[in-house]
VMD Tcl script that builds the backbone (N, CA, C; Angstrom):
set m [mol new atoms 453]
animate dup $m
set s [atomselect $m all]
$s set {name element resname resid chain x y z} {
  {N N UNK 1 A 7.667 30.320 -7.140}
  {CA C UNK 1 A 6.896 30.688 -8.306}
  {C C UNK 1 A 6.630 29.473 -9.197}
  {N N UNK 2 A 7.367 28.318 -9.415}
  {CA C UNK 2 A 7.715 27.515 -9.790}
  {C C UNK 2 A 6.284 26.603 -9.537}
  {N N UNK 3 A 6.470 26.400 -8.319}
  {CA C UNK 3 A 4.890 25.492 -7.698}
  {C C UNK 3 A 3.589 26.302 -8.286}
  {N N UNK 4 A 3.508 27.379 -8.488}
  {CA C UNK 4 A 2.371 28.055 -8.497}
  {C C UNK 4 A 2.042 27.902 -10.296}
  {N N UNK 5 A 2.859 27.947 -10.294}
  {CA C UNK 5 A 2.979 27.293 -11.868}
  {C C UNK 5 A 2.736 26.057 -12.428}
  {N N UNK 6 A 2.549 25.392 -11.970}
  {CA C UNK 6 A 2.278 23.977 -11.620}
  {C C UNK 6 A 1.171 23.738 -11.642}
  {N N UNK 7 A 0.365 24.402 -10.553}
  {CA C UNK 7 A -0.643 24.808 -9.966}
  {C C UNK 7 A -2.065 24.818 -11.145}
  {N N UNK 8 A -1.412 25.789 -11.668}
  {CA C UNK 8 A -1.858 26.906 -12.651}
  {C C UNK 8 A -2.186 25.946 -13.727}
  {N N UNK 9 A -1.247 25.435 -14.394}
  {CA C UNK 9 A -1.296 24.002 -15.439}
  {C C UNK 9 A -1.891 23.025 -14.793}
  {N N UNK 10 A -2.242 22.757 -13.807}
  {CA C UNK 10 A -3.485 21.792 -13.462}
  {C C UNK 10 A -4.857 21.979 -13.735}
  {N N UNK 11 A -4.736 23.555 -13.013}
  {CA C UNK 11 A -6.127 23.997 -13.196}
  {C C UNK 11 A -6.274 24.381 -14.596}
  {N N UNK 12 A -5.779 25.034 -15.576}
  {CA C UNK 12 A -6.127 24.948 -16.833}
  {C C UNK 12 A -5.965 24.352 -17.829}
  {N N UNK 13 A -5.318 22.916 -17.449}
  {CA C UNK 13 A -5.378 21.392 -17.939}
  {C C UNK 13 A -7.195 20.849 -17.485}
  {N N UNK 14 A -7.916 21.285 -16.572}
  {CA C UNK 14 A -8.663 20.642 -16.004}
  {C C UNK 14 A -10.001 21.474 -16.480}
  {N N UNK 15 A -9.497 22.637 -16.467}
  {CA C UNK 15 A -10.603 23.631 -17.207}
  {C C UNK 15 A -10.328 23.065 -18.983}
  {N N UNK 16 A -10.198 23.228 -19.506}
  {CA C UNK 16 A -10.005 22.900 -21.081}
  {C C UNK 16 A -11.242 21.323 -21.308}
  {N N UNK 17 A -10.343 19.910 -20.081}
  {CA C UNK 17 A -10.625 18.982 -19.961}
  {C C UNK 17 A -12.222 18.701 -19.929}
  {N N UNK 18 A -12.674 19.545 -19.322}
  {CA C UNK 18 A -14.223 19.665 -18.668}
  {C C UNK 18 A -14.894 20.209 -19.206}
  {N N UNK 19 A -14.181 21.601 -19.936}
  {CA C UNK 19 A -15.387 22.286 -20.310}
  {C C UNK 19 A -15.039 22.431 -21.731}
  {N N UNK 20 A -14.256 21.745 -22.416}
  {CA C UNK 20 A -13.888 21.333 -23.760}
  {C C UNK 20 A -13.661 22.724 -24.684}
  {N N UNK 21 A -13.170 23.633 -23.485}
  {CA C UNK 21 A -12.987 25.221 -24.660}
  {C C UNK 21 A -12.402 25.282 -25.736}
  {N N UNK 22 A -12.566 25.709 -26.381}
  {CA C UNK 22 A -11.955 25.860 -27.989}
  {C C UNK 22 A -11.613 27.124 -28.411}
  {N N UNK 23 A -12.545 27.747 -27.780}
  {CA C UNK 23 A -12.721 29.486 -28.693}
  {C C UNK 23 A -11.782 30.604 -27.632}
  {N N UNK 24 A -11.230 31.520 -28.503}
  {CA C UNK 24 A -10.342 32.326 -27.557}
  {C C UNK 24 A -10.965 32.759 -26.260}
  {N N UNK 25 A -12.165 33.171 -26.581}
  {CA C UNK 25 A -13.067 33.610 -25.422}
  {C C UNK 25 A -13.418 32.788 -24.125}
  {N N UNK 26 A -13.608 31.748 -24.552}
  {CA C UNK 26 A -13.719 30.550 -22.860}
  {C C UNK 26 A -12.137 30.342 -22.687}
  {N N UNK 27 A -11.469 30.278 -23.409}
  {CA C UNK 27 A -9.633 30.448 -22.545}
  {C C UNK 27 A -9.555 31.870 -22.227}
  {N N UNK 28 A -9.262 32.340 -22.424}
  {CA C UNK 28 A -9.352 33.492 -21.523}
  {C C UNK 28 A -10.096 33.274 -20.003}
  {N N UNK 29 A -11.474 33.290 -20.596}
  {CA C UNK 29 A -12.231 33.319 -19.019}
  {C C UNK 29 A -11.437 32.102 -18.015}
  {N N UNK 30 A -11.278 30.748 -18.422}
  {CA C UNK 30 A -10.856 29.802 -18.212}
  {C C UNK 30 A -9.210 29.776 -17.406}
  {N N UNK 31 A -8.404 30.856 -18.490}
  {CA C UNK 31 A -6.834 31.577 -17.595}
  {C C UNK 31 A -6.843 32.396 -16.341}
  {N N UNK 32 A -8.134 33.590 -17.272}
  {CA C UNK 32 A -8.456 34.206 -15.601}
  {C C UNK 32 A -8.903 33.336 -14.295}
  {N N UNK 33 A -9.579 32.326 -14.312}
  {CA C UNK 33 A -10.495 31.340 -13.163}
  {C C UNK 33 A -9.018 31.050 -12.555}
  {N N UNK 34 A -8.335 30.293 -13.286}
  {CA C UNK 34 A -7.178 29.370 -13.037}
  {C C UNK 34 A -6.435 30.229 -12.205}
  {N N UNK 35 A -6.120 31.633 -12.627}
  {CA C UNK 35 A -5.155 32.446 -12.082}
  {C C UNK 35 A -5.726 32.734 -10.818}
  {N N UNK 36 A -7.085 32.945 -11.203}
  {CA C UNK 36 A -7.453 33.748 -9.394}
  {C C UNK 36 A -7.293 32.589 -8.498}
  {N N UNK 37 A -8.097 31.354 -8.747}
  {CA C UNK 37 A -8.064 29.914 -7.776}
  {C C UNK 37 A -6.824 29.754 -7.626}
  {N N UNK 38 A -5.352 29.635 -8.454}
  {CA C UNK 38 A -4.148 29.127 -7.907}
  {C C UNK 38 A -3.549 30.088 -6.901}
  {N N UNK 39 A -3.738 31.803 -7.171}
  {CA C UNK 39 A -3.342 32.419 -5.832}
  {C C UNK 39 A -4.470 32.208 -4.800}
  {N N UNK 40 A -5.886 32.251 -5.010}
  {CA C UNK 40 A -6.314 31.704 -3.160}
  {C C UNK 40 A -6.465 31.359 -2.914}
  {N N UNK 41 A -6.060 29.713 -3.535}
  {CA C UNK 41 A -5.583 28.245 -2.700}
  {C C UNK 41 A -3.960 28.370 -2.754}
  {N N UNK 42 A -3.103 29.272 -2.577}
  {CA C UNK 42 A -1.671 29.173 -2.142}
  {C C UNK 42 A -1.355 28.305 -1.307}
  {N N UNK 43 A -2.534 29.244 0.227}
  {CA C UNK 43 A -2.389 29.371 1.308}
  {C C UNK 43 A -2.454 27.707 1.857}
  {N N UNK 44 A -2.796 27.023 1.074}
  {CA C UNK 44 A -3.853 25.439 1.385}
  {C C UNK 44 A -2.445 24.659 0.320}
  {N N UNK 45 A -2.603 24.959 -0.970}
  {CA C UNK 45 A -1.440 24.209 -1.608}
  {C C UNK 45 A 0.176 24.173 -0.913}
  {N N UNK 46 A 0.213 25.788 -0.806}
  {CA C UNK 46 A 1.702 25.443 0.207}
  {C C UNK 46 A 1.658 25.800 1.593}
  {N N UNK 47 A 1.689 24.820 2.525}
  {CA C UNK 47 A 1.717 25.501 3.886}
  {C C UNK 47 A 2.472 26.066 4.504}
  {N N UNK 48 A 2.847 26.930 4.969}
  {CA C UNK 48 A 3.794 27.378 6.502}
  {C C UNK 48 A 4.101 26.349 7.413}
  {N N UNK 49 A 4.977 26.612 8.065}
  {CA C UNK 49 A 5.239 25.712 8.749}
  {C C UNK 49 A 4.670 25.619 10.155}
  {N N UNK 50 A 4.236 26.568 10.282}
  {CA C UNK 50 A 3.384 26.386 11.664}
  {C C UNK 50 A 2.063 25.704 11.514}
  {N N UNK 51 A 1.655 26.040 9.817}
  {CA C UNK 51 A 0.262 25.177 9.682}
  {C C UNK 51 A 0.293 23.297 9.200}
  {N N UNK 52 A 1.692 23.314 9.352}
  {CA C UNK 52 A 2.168 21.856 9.029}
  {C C UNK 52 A 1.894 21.010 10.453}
  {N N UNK 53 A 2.490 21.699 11.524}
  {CA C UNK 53 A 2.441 21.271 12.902}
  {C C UNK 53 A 1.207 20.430 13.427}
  {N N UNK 54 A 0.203 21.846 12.944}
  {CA C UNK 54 A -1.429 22.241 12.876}
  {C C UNK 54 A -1.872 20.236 12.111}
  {N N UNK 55 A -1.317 20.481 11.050}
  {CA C UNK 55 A -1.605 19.169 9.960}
  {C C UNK 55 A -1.339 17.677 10.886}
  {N N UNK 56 A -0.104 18.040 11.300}
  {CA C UNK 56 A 0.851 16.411 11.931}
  {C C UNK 56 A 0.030 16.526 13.356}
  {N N UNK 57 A -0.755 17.792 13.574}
  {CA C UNK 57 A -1.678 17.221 15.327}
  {C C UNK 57 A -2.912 16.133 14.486}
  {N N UNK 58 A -3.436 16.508 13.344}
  {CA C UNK 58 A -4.683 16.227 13.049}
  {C C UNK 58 A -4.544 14.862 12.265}
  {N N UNK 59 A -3.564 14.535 12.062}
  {CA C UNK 59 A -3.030 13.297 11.310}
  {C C UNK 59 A -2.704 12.219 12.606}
  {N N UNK 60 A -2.226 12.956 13.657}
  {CA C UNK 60 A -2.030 12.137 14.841}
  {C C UNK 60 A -3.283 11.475 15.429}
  {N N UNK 61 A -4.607 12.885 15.380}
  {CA C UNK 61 A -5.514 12.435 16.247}
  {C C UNK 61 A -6.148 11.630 15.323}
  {N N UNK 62 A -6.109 11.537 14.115}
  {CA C UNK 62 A -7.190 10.467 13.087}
  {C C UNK 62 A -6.453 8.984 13.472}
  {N N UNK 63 A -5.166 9.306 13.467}
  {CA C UNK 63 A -4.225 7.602 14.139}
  {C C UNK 63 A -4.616 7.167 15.145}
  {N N UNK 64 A -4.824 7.964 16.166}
  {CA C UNK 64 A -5.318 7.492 17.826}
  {C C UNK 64 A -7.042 7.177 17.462}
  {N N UNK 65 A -7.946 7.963 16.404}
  {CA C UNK 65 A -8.925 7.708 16.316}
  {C C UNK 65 A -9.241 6.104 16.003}
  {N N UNK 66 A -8.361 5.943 14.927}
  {CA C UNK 66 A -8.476 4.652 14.275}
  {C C UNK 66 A -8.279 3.298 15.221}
  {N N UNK 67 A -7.054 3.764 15.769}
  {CA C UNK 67 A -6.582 2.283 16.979}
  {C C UNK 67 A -7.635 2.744 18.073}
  {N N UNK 68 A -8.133 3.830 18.699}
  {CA C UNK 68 A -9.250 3.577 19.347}
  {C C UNK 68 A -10.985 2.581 19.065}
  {N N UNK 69 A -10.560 3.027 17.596}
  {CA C UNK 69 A -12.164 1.991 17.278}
  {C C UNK 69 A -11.712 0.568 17.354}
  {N N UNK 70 A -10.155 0.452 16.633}
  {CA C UNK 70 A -9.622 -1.117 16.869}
  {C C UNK 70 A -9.495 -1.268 17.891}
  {N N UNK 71 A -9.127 -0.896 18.647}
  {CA C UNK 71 A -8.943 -1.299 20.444}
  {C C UNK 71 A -10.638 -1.599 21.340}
  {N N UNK 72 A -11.264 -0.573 21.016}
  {CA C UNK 72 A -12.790 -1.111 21.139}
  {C C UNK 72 A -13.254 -2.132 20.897}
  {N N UNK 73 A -13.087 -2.382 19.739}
  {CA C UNK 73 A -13.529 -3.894 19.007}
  {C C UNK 73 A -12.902 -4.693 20.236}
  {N N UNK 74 A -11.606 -5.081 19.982}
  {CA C UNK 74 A -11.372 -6.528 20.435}
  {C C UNK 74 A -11.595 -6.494 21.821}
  {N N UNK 75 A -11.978 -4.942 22.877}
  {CA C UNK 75 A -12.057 -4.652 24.053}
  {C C UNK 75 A -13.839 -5.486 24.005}
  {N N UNK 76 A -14.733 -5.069 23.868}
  {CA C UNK 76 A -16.118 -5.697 23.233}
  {C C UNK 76 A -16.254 -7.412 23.109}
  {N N UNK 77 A -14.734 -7.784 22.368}
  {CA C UNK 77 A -14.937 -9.124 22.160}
  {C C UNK 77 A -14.427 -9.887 23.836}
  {N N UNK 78 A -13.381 -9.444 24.081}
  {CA C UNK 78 A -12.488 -10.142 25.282}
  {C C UNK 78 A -14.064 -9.730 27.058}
  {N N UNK 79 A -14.644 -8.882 26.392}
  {CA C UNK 79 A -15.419 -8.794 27.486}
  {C C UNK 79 A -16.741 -9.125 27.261}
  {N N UNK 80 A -16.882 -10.052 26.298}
  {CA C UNK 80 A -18.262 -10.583 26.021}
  {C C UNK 80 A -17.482 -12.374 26.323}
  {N N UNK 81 A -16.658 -12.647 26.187}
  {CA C UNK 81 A -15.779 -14.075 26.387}
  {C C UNK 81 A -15.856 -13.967 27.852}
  {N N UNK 82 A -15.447 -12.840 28.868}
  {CA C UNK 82 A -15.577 -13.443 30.476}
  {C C UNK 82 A -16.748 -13.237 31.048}
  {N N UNK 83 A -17.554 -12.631 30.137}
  {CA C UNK 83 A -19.181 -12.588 30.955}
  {C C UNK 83 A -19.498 -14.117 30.657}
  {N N UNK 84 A -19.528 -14.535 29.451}
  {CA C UNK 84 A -20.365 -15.599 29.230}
  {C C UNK 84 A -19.287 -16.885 29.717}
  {N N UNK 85 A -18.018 -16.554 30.172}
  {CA C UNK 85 A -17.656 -18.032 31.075}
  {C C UNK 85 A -17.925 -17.566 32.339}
  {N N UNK 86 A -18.002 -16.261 32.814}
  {CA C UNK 86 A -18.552 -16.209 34.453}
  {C C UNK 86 A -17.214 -15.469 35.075}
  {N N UNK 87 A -15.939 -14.859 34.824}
  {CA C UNK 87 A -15.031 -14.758 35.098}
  {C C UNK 87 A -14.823 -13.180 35.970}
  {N N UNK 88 A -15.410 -12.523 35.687}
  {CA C UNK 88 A -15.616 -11.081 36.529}
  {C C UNK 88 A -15.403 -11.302 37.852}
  {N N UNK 89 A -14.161 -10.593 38.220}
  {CA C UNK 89 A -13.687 -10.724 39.625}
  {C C UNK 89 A -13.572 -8.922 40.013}
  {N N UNK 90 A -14.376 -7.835 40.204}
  {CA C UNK 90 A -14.543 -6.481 40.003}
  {C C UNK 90 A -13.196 -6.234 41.338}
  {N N UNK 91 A -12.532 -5.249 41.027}
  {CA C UNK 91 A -11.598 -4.415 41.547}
  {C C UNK 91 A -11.545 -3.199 41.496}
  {N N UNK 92 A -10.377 -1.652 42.056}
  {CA C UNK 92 A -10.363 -1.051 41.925}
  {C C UNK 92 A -8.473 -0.621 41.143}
  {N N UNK 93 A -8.160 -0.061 40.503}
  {CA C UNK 93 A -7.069 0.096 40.502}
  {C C UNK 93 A -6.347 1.706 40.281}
  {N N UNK 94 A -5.347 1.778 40.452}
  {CA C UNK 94 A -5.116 3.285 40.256}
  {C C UNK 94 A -3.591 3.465 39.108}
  {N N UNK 95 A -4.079 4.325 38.183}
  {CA C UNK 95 A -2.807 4.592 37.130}
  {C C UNK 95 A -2.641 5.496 37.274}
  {N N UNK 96 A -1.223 6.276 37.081}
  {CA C UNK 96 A -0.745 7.299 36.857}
  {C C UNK 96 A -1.027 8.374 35.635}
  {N N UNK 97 A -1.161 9.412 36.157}
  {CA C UNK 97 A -1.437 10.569 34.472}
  {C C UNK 97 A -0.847 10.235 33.458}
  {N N UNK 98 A -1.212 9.853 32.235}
  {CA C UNK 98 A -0.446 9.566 30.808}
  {C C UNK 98 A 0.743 10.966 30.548}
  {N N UNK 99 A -0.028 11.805 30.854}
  {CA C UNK 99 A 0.718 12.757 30.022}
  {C C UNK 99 A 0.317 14.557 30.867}
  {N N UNK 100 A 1.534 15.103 30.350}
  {CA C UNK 100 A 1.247 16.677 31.321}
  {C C UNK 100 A 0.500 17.685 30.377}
  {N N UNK 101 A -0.574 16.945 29.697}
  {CA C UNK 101 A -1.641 17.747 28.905}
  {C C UNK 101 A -2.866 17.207 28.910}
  {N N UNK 102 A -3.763 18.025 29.804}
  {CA C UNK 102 A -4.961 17.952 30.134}
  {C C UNK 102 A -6.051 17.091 28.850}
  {N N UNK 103 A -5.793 17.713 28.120}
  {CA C UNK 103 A -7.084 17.413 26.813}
  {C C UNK 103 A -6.259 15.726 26.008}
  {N N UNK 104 A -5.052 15.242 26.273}
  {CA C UNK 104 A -4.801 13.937 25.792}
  {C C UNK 104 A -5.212 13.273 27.168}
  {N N UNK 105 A -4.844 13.583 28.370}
  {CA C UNK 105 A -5.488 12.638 29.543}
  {C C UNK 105 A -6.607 12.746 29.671}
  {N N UNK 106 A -7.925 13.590 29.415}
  {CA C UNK 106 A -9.439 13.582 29.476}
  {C C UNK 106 A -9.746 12.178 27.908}
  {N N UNK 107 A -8.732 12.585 26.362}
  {CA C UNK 107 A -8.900 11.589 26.060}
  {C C UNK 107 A -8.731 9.980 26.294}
  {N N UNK 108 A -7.014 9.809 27.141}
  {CA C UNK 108 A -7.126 8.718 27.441}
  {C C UNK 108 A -8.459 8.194 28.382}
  {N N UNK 109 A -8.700 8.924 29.411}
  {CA C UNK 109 A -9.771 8.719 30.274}
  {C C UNK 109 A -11.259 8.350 29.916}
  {N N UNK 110 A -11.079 8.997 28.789}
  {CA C UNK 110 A -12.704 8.941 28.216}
  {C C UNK 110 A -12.607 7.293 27.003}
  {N N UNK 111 A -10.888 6.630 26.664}
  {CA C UNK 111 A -11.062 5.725 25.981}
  {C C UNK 111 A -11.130 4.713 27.371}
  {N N UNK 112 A -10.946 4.915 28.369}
  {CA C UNK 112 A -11.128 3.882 29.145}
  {C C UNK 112 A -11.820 3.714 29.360}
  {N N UNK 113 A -12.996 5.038 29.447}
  {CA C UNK 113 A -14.362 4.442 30.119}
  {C C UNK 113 A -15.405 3.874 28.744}
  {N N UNK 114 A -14.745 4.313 27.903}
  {CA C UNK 114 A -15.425 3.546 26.621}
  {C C UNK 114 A -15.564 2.223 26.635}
  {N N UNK 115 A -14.025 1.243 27.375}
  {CA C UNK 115 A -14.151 0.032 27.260}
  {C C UNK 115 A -14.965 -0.770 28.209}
  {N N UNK 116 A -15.308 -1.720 27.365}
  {CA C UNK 116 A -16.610 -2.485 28.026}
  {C C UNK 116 A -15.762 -2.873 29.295}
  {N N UNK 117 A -16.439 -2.824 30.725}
  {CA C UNK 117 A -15.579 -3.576 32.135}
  {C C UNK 117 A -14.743 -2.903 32.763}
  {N N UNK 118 A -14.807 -1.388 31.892}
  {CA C UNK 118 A -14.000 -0.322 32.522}
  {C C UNK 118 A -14.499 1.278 32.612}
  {N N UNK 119 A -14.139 1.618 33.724}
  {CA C UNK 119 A -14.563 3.449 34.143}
  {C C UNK 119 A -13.862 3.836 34.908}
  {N N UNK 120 A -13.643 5.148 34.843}
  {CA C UNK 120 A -12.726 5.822 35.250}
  {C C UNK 120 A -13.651 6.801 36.352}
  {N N UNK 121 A -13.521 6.238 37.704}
  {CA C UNK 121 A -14.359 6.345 39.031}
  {C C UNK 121 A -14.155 8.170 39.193}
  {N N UNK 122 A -12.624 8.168 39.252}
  {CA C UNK 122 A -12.122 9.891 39.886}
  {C C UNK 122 A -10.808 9.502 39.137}
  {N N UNK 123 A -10.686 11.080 38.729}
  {CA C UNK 123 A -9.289 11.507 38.146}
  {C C UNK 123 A -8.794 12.838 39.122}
  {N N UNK 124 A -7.774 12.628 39.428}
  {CA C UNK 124 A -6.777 13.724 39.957}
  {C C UNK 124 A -5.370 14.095 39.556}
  {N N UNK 125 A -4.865 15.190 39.803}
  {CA C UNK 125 A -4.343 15.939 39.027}
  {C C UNK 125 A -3.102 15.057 38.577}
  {N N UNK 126 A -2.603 13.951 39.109}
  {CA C UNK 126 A -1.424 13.141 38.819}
  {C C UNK 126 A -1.914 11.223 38.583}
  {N N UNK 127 A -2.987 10.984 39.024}
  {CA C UNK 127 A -3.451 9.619 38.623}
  {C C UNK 127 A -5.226 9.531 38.700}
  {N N UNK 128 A -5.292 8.663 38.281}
  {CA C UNK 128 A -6.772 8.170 38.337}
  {C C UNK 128 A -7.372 6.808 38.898}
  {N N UNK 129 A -8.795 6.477 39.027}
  {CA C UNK 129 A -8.843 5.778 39.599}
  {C C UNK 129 A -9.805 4.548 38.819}
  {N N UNK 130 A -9.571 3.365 38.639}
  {CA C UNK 130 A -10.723 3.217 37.534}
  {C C UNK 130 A -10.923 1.634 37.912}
  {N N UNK 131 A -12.333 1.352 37.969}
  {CA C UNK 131 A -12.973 0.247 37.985}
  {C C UNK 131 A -13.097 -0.791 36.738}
  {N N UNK 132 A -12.328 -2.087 37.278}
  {CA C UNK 132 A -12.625 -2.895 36.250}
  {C C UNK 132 A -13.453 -4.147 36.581}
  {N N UNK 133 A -13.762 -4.661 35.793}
  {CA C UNK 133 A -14.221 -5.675 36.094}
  {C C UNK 133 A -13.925 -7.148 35.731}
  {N N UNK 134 A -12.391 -7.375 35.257}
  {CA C UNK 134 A -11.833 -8.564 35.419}
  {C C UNK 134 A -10.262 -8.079 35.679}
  {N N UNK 135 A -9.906 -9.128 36.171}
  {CA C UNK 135 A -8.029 -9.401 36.529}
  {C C UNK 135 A -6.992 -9.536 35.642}
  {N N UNK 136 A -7.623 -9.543 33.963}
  {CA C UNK 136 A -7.080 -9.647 32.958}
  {C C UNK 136 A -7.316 -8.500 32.322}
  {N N UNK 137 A -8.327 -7.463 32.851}
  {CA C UNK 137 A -8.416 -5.831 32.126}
  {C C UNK 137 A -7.831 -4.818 33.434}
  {N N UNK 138 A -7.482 -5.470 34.358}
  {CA C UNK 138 A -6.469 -4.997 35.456}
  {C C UNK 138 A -5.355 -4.560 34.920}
  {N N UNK 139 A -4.614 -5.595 33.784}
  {CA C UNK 139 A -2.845 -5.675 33.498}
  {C C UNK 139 A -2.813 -4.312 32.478}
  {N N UNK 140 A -3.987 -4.296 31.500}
  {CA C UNK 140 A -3.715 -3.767 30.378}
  {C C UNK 140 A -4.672 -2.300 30.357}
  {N N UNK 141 A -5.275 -1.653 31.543}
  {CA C UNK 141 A -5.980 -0.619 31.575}
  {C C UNK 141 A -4.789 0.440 31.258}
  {N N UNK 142 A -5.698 1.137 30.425}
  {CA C UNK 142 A -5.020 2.374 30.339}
  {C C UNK 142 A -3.999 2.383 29.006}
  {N N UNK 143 A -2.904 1.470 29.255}
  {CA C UNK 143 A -1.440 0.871 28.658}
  {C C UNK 143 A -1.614 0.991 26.822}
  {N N UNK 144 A -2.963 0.605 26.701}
  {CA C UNK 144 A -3.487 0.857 25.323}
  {C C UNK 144 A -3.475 1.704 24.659}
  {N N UNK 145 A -4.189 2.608 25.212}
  {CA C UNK 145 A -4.433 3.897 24.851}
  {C C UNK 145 A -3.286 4.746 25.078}
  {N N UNK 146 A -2.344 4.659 25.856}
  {CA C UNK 146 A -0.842 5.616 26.066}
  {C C UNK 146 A -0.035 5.334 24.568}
  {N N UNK 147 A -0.161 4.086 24.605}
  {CA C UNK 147 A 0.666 3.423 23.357}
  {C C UNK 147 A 0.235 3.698 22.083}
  {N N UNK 148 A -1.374 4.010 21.917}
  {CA C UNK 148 A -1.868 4.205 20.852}
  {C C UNK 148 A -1.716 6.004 20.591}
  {N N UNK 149 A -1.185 6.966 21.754}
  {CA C UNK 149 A -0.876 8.527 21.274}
  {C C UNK 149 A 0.522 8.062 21.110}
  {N N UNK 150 A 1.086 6.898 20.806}
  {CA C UNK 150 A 2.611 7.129 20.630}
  {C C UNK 150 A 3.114 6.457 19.246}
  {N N UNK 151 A 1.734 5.798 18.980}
  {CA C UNK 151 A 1.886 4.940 17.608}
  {C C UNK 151 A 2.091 5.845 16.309}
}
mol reanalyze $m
mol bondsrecalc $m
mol representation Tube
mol addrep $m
């Protein structure tokens, strides 16, 4: 009850603030607003704990989002450096499944084929198969992106 109270003194700290009420009549209206908005944002101000879980997946995937655009970048730079010295020696190699959940291995898969010099040829149910195109994106395929759902 305590939090909701809290709550409550924000919102009619913020109503007063804004709409500069003075007269009994806009506090009032202003207590009622406050009261109805602090019970039906409860649900959003305090979560459950199952909708916390919900929170720490979506906080995870904005983390993997972020080191994916950083990992792009310098993937972009290191493969614009062996085109223009000539260094592309194309191979095939095969990694093992990251993980025993379909929708993080379609993501790792889909950050590999993002990177410039790399695609992911065939995936099967325990490894994949993926084309690179230098001996130095051989060592580190894949390894990135595992590390970056663990960061």
């Amino acid at each position: 009850m305590k939090r909701y109270f809290v709550v409550f003194l924000i919102l009619i700290g913020c109503w007063i603030m804004f709409t500069g009420a003075t007269s009994p009549d806009e506090l009032v209206v202003g207590v009622g607003a406050s009261i109805a908005v602090t019970f039906m944002s409860a649900r959003f101000t305090f979560p459950r704990k199952e909708e916390l879980k919900v929170l720490q997946g979506v906080v995870a995937f904005i983390r993997y989002s972020v080191r994916l655009v950083l990992e792009e970048i310098k993937a972009h730079a290191r493969m614009t450096l062996i085109i223009l010295r000539g260094e592309e020696k194309e191979s095939f190699i095969k990694i093992k499944r990251p993980t025993h959940h379909e929708l993080v291995n379609l993501l790792v898969y889909n950050g590999i084929t993002l990177t410039p010099g790399t695609i992911v040829v065939r995936c099967d149910d325990d490894s994949a198969i993926v084309h690179v195109a230098s001996p130095e994106l051989k060592k580190q395929v894949g390894k990135k992106y595992v590390d970056a759902l663990r960061w």
